[in-house]
C-alpha positions in Angstrom: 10.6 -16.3 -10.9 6.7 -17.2 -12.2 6.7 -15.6 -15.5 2.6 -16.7 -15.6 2.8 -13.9 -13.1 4.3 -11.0 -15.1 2.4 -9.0 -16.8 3.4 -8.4 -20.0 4.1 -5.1 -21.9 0.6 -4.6 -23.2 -1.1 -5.4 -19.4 1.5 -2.8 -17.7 0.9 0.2 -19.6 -3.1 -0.6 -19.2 -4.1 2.4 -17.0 -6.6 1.4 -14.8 -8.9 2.6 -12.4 -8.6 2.3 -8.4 -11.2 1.8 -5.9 -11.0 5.6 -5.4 -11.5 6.3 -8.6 -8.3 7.5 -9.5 -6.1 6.3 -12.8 -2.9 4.6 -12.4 -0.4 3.6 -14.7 -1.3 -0.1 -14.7 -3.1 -3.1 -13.7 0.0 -3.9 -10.9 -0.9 0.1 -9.9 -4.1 -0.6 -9.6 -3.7 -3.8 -7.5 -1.4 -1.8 -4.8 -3.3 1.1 -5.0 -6.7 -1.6 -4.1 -4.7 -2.7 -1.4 -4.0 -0.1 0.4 -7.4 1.2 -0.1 -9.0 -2.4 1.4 -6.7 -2.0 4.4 -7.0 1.7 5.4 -3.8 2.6 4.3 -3.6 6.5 2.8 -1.1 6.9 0.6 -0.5 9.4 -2.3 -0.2 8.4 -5.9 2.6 9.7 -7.7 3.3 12.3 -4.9 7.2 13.5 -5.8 9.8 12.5 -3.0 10.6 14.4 -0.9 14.1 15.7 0.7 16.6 18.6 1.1 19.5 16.8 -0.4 19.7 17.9 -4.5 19.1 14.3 -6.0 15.4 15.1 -5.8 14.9 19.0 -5.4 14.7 18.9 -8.9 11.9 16.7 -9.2 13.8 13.8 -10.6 10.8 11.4 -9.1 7.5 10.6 -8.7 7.4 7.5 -7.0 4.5 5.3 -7.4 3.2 5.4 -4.0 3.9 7.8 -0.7 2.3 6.1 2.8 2.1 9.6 4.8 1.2 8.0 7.6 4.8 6.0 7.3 7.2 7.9 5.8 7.8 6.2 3.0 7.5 5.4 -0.3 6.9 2.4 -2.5 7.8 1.6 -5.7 6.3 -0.8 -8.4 9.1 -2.2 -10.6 6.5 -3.3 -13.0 8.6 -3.9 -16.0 11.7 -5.5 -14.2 11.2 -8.6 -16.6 10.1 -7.0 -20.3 9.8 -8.9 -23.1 12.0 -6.8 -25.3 15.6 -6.7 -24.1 17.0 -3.3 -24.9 13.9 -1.8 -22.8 14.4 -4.5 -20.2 17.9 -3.5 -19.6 17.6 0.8 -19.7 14.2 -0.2 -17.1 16.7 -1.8 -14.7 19.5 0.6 -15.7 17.1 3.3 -14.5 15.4 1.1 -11.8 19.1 0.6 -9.6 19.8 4.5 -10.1 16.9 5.3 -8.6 17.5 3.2 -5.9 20.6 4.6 -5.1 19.4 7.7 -5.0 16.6 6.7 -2.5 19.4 5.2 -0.2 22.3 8.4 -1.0 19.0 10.6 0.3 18.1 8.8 3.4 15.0 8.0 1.5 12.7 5.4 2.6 11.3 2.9 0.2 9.8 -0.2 -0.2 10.4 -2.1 -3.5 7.4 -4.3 -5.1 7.5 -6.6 -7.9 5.2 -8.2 -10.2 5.6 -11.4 -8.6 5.1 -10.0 -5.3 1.3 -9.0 -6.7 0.8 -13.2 -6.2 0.8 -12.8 -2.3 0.6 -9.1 -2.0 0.2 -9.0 1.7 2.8 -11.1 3.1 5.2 -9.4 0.5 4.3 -5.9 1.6 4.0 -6.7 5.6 7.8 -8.1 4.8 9.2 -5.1 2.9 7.2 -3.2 5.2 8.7 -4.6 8.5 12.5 -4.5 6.9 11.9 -1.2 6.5 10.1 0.7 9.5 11.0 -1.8 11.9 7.2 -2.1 12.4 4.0 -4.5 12.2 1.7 -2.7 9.4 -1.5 -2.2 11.8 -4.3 -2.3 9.3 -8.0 -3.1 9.0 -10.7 -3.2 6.2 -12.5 -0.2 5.1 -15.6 0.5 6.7 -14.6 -2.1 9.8 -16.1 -0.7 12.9 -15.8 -2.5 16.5 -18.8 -4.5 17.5 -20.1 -4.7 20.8 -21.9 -7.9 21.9 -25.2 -7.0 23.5 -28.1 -9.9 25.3 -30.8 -11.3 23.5 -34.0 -9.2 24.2 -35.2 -12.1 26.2 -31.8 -11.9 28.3 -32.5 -8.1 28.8 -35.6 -9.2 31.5 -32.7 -10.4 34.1 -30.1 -7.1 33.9 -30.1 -5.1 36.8 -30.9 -1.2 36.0 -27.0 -0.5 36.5 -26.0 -3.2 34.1 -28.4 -1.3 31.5 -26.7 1.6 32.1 -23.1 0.9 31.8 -23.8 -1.2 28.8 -26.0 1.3 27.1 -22.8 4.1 28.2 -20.3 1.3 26.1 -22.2 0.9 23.5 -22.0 4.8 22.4 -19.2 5.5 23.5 -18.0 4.1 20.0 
């Protein structure tokens, strides 16, 4: 494991704010929640989990991040590797509870670490994939599909159909 790449205690509890202009918890929140955003993919922050099974009817947890679109949710184990021992050990204590509550409740989740925030994408296509059993279709905000249309000096040589049915493609977008 790359300790360069953990963030310490000071940087996690940093709350910081998103590309949407919401506050998260930390700078490792804050790269996720980025992500997401860049790529079109909604998601909820700190939306609580949802099931009919007890574990979390009492509103036990707020996981990090819900993908609506996906069913499923995605947790940032931010201080797996704390400096201080004692907190390091009840974080991980609490960490595998919690997991074990997402798998007793047929709970989807995808589990991201602070050194997964080196190569964010290929670690959450992974998780992703192990999980849904799908490719993560995404695309960058704002991306539109381009139609190539002729020069103006090409324009001279199209028949009045050609025109037509390219004009019809065009705004058909």
């Amino acid at each position: 494991m790359d300790k360069a790449a953990t963030p310490s205690d000071k940087q996690y509890g940093v709350p910081s704010k998103t590309m949407r202009g919401e506050i998260v918890k930390s700078q490792g929140e804050k790269q996720i929640a980025d992500y997401f955003h860049g790529n079109r993919i909604k998601y909820a922050y700190e939306d609580q989990a949802k099931t009919t099974k007890s574990a979390f009817r009492s509103g036990i947890s707020h996981p990090d991040f819900y993908l609506p679109d996906h069913g499923v949710y995605v947790e940032f184990w931010g201080l797996i590797d704390v400096g201080d021992a004692e907190k390091r050990n009840e974080y991980r204590k609490n960490m595998l509870w919690k997991k074990r509550q997402y798998n007793d409740n047929g709970i989807k989740f995808i589990s991201l670490y602070p050194w997964n925030l080196n190569e964010l994408d290929g670690a959450f296509r992974a998780e992703f994939k192990r999980v849904t059993g799908k490719e993560l279709v995404t695309g960058p905000v704002g991306e539109k599909t381009v139609y190539a249309v002729p020069l103006s000096r090409d324009l001279e040589n199209w028949s009045e159909s050609e025109s037509r049915r390219s004009w019809n493609y065009l705004n058909c977008s």
